[in-house]
VOLUM-905687 format. One line per field, with one value per atom (N, C-alpha, C): residue in three letters; atom name; y, z, x; residue number from 1. Coordinates in pm, 1 decimal. Layout:
code <- [Ala;...]
site <- [CA;...]
Y <- [Y;...]
Z <- [Z;...]
X <- [X;...]
pos <- [NUM;...]
END
This chain:
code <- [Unk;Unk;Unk;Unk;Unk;Unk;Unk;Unk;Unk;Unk;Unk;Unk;Unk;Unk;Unk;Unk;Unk;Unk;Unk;Unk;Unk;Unk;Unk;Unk;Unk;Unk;Unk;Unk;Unk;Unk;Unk;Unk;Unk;Unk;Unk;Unk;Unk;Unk;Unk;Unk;Unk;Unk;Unk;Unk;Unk;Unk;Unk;Unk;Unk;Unk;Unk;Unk;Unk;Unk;Unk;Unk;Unk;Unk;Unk;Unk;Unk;Unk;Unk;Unk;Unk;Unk;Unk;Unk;Unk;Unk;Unk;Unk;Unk;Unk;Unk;Unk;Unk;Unk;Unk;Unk;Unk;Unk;Unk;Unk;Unk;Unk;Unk;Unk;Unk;Unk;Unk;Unk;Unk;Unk;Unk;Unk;Unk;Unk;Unk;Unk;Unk;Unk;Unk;Unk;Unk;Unk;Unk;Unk;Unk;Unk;Unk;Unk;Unk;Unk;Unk;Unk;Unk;Unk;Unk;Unk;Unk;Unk;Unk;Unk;Unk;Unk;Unk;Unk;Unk;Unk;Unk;Unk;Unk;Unk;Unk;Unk;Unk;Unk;Unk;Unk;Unk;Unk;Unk;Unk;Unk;Unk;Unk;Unk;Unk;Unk;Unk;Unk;Unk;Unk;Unk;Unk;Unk;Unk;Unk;Unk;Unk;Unk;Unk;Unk;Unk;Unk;Unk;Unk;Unk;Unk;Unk;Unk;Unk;Unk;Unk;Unk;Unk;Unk;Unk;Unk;Unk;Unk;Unk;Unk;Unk;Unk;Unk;Unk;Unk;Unk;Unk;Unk;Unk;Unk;Unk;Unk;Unk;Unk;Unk;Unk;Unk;Unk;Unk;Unk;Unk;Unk;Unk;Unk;Unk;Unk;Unk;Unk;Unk;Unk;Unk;Unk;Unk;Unk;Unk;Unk;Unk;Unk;Unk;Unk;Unk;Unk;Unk;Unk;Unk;Unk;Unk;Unk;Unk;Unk;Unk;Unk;Unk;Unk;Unk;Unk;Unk;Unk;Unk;Unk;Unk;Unk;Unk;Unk;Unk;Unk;Unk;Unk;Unk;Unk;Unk;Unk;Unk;Unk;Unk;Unk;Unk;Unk;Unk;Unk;Unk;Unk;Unk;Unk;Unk;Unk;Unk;Unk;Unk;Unk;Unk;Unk;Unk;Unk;Unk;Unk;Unk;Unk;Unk;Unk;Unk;Unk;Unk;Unk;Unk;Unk;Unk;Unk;Unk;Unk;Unk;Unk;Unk;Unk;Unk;Unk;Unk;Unk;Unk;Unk;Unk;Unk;Unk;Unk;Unk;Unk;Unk;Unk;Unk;Unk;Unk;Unk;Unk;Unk;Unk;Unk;Unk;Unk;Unk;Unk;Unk;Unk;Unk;Unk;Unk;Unk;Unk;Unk;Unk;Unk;Unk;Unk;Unk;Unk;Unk;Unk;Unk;Unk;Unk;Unk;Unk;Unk;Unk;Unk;Unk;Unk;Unk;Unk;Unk;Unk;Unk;Unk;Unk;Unk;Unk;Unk;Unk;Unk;Unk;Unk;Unk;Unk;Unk;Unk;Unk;Unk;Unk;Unk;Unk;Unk;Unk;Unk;Unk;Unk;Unk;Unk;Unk;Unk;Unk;Unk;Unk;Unk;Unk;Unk;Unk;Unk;Unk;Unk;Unk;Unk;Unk;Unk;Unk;Unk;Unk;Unk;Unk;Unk;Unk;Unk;Unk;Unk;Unk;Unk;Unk;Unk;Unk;Unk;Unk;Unk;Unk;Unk;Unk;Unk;Unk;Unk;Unk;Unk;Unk;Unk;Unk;Unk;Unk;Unk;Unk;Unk;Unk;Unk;Unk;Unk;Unk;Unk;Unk;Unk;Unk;Unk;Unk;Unk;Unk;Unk;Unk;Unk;Unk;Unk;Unk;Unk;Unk;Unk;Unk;Unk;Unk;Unk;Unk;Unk;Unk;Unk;Unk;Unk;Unk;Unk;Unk;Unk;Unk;Unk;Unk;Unk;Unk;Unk;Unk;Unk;Unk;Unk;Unk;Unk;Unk;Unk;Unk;Unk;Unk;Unk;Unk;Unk;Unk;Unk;Unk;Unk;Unk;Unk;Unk;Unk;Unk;Unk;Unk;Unk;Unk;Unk;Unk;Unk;Unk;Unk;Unk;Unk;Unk;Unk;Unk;Unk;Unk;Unk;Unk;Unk;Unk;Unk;Unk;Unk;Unk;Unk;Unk;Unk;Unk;Unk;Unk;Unk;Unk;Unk;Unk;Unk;Unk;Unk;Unk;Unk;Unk;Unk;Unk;Unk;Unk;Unk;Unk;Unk;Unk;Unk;Unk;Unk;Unk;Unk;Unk]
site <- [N;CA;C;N;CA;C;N;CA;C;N;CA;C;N;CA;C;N;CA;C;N;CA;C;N;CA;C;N;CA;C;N;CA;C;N;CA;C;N;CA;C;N;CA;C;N;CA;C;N;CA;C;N;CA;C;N;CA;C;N;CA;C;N;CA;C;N;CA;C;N;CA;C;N;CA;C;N;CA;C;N;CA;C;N;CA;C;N;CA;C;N;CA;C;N;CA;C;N;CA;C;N;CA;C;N;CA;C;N;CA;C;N;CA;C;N;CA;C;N;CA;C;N;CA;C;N;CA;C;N;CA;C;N;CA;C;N;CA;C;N;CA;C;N;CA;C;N;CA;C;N;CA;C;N;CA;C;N;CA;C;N;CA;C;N;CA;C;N;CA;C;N;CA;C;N;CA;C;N;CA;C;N;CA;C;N;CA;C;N;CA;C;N;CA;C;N;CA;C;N;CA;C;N;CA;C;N;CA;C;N;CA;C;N;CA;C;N;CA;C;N;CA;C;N;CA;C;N;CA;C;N;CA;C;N;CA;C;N;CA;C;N;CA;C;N;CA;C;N;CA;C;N;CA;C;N;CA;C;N;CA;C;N;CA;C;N;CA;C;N;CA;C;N;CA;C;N;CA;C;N;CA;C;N;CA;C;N;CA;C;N;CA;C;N;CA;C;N;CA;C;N;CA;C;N;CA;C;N;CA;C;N;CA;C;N;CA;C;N;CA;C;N;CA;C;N;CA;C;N;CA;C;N;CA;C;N;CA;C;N;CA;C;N;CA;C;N;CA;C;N;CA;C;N;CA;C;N;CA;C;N;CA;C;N;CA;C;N;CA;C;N;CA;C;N;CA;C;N;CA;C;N;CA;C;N;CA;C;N;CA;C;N;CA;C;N;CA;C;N;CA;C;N;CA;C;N;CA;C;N;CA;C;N;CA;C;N;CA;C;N;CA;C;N;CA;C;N;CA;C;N;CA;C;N;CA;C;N;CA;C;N;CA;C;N;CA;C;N;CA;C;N;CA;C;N;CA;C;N;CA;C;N;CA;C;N;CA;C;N;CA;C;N;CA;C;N;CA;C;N;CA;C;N;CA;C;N;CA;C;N;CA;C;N;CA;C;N;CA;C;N;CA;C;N;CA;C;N;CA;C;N;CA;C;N;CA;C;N;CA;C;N;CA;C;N;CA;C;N;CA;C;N;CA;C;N;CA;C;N;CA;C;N;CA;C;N;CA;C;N;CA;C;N;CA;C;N;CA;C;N;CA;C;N;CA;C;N;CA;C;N;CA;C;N;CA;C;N;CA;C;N;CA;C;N;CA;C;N;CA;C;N;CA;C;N;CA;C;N;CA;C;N;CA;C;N;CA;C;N;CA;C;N;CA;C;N;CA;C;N;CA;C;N;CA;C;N;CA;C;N;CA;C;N;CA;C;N;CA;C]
Y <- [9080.2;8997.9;8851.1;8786.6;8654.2;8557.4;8520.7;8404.5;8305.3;8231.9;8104.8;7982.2;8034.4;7920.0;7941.0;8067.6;8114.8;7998.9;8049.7;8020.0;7815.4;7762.6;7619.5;7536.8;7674.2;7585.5;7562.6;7664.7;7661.0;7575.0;7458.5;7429.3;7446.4;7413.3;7431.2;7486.5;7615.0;7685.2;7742.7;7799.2;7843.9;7958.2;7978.0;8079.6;8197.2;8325.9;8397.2;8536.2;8646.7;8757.4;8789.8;8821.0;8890.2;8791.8;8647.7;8536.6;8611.9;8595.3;8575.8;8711.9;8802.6;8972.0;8961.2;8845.4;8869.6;8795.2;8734.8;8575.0;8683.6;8781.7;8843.9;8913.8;9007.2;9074.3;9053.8;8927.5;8827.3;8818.5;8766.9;8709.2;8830.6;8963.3;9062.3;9149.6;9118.2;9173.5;9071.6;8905.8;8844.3;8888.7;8924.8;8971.3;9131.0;9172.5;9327.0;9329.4;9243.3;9217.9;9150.3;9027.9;9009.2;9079.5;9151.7;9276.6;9350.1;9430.9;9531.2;9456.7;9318.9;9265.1;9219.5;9217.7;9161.3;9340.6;9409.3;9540.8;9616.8;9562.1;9630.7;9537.6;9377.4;9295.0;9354.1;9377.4;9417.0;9523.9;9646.7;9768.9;9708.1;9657.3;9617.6;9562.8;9486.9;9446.3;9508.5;9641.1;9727.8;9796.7;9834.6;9918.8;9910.0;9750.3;9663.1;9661.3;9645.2;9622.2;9776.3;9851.8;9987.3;10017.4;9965.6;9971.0;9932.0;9837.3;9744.6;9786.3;9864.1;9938.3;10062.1;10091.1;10249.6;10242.7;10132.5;10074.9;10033.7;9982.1;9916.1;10060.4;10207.8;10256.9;10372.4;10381.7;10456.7;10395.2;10267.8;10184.4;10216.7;10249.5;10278.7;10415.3;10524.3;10627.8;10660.8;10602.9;10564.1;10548.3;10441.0;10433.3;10513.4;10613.0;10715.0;10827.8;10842.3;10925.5;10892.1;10737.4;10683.0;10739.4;10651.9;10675.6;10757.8;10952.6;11060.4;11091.9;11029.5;11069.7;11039.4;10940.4;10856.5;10947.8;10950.0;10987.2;11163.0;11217.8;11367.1;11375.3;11264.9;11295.7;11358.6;11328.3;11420.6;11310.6;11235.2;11139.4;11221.6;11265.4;11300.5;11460.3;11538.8;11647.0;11673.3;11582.8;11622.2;11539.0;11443.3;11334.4;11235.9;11087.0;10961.1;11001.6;11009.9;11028.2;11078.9;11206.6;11329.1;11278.0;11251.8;11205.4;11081.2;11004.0;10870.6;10899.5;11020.7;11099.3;11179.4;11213.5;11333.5;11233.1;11334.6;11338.8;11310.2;11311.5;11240.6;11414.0;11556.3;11638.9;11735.6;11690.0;11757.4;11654.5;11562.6;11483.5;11555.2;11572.4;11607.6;11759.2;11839.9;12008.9;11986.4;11914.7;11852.0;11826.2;11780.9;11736.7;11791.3;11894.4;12010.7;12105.7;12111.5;12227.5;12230.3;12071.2;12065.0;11950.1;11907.6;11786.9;11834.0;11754.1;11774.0;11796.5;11839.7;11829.8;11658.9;11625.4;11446.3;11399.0;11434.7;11374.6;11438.7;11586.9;11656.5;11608.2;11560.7;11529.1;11388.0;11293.6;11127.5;11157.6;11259.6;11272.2;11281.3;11423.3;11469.8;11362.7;11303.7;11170.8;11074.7;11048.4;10970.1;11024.4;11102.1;11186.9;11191.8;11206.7;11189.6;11082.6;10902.6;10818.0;10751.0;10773.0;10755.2;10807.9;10955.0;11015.9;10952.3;10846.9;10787.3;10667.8;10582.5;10455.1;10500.5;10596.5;10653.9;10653.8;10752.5;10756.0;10612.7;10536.8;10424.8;10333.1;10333.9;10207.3;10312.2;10422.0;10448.8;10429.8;10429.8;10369.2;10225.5;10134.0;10052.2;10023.9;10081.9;10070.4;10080.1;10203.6;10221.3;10100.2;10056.7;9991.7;9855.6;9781.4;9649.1;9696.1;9801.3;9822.1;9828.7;9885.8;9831.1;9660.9;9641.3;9457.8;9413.7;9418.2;9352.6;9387.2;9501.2;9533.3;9476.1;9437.3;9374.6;9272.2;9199.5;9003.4;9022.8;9133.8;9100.1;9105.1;9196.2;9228.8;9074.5;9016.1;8930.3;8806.9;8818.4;8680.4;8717.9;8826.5;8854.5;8875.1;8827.1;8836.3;8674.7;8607.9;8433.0;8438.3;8495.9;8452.6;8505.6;8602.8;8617.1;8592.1;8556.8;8478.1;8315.3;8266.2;8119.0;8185.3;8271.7;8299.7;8340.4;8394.3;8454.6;8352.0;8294.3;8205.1;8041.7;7951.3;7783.3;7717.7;7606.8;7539.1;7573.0;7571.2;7546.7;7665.7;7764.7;7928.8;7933.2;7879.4;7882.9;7812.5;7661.8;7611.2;7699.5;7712.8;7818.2;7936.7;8035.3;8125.0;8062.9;7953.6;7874.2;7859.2;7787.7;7748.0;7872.1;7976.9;8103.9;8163.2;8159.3;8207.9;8082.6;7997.4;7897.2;7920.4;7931.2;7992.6;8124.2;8222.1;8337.8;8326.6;8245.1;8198.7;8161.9;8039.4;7977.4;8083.8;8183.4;8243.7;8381.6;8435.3;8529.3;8455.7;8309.9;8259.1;8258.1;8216.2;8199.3;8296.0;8409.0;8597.9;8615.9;8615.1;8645.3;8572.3;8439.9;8358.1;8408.7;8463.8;8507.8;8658.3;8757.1;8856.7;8848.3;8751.5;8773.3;8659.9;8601.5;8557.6;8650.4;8756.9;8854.3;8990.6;9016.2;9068.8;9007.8;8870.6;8827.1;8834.6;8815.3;8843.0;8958.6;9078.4;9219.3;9241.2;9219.7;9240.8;9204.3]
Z <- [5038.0;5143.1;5102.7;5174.8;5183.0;5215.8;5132.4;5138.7;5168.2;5238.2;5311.2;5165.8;5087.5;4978.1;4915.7;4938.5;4899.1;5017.0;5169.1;5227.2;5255.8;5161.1;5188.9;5118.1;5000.2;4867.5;4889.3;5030.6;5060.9;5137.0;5092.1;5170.8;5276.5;5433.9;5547.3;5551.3;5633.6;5628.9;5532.3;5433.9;5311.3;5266.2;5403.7;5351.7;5299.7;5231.4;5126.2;5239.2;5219.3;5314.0;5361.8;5291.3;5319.3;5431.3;5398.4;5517.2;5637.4;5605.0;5778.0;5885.8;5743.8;5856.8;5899.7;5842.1;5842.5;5996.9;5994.1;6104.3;6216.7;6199.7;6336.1;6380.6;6250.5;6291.3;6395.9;6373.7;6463.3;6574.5;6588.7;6747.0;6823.3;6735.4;6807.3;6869.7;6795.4;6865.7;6989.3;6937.5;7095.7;7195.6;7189.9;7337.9;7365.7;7285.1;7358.0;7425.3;7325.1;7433.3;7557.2;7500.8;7715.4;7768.1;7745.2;7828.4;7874.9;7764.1;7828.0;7913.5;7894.6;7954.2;8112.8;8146.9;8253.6;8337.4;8305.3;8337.8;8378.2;8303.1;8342.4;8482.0;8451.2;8577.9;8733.7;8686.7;8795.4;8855.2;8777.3;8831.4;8894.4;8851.1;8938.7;9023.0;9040.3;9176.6;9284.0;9202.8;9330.1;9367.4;9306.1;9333.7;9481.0;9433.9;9500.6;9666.8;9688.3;9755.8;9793.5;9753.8;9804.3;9899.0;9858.4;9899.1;10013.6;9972.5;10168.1;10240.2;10220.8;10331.1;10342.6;10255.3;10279.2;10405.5;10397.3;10428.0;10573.9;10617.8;10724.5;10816.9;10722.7;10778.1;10846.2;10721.6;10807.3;10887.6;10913.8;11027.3;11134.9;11157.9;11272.4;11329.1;11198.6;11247.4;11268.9;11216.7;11271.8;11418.5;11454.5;11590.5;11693.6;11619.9;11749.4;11694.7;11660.4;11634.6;11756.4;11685.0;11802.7;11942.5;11985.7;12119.4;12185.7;12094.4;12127.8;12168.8;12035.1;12103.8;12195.4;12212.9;12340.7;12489.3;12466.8;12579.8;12607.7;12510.2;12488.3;12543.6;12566.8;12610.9;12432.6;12379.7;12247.5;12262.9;12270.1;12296.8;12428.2;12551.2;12622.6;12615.0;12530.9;12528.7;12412.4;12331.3;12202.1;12270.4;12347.7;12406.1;12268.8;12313.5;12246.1;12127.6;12103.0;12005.8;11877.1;11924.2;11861.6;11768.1;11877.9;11855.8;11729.7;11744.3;11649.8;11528.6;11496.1;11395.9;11325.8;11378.3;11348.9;11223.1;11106.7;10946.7;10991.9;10875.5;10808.3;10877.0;10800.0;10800.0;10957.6;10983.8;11170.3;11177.8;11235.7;11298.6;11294.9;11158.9;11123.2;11199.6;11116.4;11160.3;11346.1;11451.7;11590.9;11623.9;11472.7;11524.6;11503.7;11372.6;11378.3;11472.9;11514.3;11659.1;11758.4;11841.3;11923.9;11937.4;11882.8;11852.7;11885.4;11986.6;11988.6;11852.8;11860.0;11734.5;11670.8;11745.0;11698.6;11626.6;11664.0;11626.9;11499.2;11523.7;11348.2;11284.2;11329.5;11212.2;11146.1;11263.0;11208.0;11158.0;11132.3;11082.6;10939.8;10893.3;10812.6;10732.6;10777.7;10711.9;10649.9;10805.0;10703.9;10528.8;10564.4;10446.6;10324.8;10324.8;10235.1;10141.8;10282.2;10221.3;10165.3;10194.6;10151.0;9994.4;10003.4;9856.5;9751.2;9822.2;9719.5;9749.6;9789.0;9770.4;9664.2;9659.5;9558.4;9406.4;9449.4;9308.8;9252.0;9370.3;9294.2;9198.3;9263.2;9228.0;9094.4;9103.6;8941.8;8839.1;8863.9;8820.6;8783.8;8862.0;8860.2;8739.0;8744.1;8663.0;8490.7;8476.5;8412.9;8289.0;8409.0;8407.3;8382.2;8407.4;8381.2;8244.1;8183.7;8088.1;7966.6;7990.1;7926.3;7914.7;7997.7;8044.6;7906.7;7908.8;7860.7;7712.4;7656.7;7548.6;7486.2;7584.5;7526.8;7508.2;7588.2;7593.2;7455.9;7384.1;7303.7;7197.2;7217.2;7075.1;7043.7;7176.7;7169.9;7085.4;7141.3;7080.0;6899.2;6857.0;6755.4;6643.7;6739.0;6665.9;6655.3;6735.7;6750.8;6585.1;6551.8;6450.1;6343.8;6331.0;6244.4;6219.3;6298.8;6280.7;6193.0;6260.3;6186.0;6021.5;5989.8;5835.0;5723.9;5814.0;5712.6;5748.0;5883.8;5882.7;5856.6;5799.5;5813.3;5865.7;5860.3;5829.9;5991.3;5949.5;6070.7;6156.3;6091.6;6144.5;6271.6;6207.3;6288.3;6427.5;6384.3;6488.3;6590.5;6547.4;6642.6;6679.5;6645.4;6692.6;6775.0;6793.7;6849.0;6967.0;6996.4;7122.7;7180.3;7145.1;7139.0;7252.7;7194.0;7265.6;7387.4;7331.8;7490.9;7602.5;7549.1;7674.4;7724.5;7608.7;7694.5;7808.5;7765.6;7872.5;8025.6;8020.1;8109.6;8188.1;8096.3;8202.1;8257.8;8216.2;8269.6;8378.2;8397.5;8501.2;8617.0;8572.8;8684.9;8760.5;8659.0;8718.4;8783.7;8763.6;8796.5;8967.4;8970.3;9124.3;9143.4;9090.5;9185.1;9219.1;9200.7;9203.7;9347.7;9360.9;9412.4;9564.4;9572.4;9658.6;9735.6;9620.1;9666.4;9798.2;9711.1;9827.7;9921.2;9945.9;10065.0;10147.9;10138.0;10213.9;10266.6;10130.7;10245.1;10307.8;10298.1;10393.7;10498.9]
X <- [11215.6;11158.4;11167.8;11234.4;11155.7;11089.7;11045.0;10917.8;10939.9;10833.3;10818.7;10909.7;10840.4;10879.6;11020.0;11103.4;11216.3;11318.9;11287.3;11334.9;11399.7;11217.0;11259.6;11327.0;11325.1;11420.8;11597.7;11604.9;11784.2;11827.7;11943.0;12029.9;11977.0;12032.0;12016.1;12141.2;12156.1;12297.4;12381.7;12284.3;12321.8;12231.1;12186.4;12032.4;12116.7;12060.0;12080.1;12157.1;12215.8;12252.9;12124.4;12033.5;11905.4;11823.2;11867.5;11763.1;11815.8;11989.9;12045.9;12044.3;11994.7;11963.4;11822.4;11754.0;11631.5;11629.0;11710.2;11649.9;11761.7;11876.8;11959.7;11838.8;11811.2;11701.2;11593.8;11513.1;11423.6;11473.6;11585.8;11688.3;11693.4;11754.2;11783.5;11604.0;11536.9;11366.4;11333.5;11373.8;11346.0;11425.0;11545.4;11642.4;11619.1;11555.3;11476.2;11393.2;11299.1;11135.4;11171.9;11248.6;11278.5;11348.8;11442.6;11483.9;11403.4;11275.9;11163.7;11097.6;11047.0;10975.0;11037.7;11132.8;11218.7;11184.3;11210.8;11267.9;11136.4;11012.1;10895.7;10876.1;10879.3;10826.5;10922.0;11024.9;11133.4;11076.6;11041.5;10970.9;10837.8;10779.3;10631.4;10669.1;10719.1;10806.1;10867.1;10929.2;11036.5;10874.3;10782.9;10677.4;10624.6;10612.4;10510.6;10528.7;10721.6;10812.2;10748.3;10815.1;10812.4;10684.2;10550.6;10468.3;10377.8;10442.7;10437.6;10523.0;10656.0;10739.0;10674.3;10591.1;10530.2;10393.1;10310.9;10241.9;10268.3;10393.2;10398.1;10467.4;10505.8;10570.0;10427.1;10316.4;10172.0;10142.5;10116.0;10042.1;10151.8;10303.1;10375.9;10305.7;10314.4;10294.6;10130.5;10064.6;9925.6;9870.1;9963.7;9977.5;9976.7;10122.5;10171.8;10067.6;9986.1;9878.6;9771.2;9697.5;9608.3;9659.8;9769.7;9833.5;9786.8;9885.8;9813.3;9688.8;9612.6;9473.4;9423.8;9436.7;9408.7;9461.5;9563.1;9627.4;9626.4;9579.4;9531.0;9425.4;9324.0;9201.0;9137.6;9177.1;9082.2;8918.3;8897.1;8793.2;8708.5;8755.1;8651.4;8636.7;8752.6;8702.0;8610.7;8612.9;8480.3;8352.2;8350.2;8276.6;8245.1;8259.7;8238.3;8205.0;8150.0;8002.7;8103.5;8113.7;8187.3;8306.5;8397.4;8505.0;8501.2;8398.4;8428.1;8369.9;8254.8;8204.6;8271.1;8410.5;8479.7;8571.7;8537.3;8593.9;8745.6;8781.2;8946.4;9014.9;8885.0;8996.3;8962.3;8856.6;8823.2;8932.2;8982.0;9079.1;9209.2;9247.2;9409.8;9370.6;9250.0;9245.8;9284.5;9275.2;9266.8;9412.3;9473.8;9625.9;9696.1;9706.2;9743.1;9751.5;9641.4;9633.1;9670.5;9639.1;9682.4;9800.4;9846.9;9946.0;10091.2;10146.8;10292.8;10382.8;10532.9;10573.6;10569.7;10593.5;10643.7;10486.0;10432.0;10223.7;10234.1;10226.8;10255.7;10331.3;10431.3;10546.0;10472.6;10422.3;10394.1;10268.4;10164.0;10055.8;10097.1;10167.0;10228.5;10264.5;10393.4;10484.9;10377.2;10241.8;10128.7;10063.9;10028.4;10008.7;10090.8;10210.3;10280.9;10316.2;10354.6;10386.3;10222.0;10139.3;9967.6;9985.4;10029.6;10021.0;10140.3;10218.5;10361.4;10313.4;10215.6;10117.7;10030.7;9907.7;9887.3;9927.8;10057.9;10174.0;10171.6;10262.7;10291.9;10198.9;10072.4;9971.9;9881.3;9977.5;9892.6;10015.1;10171.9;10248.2;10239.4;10220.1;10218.3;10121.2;9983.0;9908.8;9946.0;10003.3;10073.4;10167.4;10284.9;10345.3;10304.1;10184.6;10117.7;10024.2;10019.8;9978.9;10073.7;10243.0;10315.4;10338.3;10359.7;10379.1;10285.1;10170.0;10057.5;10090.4;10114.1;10145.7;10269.0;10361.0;10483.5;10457.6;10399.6;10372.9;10263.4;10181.7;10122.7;10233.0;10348.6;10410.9;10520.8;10539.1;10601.7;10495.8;10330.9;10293.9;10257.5;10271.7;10244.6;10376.2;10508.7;10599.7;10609.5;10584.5;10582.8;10487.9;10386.6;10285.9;10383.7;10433.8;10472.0;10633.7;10701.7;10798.6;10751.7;10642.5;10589.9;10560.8;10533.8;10499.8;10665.1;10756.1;10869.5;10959.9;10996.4;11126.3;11075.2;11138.7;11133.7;11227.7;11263.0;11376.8;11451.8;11587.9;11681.6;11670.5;11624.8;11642.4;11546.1;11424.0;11287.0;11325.9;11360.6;11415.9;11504.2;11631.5;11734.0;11615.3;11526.9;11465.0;11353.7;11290.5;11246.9;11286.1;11399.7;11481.3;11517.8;11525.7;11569.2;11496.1;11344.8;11235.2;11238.1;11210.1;11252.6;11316.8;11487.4;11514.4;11509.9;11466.9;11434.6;11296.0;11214.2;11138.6;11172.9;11270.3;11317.4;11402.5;11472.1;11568.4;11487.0;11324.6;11222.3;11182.4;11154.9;11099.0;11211.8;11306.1;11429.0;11447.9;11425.7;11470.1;11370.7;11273.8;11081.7;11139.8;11180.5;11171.3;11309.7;11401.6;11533.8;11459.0;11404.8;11394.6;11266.5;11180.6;11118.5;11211.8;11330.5;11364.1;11435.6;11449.0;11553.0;11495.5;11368.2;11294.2;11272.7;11200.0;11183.6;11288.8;11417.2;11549.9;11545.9;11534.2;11534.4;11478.7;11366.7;11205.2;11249.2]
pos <- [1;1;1;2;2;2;3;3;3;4;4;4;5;5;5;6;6;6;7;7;7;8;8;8;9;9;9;10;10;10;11;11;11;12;12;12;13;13;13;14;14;14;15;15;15;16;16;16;17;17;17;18;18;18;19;19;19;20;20;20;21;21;21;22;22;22;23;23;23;24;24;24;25;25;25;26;26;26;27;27;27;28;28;28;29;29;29;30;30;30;31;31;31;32;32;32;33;33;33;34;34;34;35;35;35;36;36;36;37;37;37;38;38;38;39;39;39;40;40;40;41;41;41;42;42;42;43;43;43;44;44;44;45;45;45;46;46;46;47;47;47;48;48;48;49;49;49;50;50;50;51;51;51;52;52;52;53;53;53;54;54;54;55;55;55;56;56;56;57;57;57;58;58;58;59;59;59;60;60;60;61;61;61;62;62;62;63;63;63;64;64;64;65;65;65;66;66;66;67;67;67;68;68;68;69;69;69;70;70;70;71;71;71;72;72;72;73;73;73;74;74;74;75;75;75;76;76;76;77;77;77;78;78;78;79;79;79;80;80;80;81;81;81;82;82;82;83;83;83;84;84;84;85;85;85;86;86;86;87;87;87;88;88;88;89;89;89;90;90;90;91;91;91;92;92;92;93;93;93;94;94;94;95;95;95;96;96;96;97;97;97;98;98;98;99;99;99;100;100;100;101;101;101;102;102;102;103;103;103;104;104;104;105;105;105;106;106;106;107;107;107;108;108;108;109;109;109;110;110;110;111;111;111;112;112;112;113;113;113;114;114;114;115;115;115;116;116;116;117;117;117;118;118;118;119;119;119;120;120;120;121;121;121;122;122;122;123;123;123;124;124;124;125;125;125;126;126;126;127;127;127;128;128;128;129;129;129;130;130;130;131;131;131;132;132;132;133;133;133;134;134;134;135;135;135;136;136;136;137;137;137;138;138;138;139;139;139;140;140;140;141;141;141;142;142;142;143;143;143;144;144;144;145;145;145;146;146;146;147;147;147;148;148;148;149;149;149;150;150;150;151;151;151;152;152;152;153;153;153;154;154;154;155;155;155;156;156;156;157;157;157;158;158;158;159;159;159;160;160;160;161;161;161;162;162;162;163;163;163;164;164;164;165;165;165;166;166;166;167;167;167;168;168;168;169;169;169;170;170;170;171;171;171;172;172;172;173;173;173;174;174;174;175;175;175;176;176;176;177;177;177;178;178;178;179;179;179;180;180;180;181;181;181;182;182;182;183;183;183]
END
């Protein structure tokens, strides 16, 4: 291993075989972590995305549910009261029964994309729990990069982390320009 004090006694550009695997070594852990780290933010993102299309796609079929009811009379054959008292699963047990195929099908479909909103946002959860763990492994490699490298190395691994910064933010605002387009 070497030491802070090994390292300051060298030349600049003369560090030892063992410095310069030590310092690839370093470079090559910063371009992973921003890789994991890019790749987790990307997934919370497609999630997120996914989710508001899942979202905008129950509130369609939501609709053609209401509609039905409405237009079923299910409101005056239970009377007012009834009807606006009636549970999550008296409602569906109602649309089931008596529901055209198309009502079953958009009830159903609700149900499903509800249970892959669900999915996702415990993914997601998930997934911002990796996030958090990486940005720690990253600030704990910053501390300990300041204890083993000096000199010119530190510097170059320095700028290093810099622009891996600059080019997470760039991706972070291209990625999120990119959805707004598809949307």
């Amino acid at each position: 291993s070497i030491s802070r004090d090994n390292m300051s006694n060298m030349p600049l550009g003369t560090a030892s075989v063992e410095g310069r695997e030590l310092v690839n070594g370093m470079r090559q852990r910063i371009v992973e972590n921003f890789q994991e780290r890019m790749q987790l933010r990307r997934s919370l993102i497609e999630l997120e995305d996914q989710n508001v299309q899942n979202s905008i796609e129950v509130s369609k079929r939501q609709l053609q549910v209401v509609q039905w009811s409405e237009n079923s009379g299910l409101a005056q054959k239970k009377g007012k009261n009834a009807a606006a008292n009636m549970t999550k699963q008296d409602f569906a047990a109602e649309i089931l029964a008596s529901g055209n195929g198309e009502v079953v099908e958009a009830w159903q479909e609700c149900e499903q994309l509800r249970k892959a909103i669900m999915k996702n946002n415990a993914m997601k959860k998930n997934i911002a729990k990796r996030l958090r763990h990486n940005e720690k492994e990253a600030e704990n490699f910053r501390d300990e990069m300041g204890d083993k490298i000096t000199g010119e190395d530190r510097r170059e691994l320095m700028e290093l982390q810099y622009q891996v910064g600059r080019l997470e933010l760039e991706n972070m605002e291209l990625e999120q320009h990119r959805i707004v387009h598809e949307s």
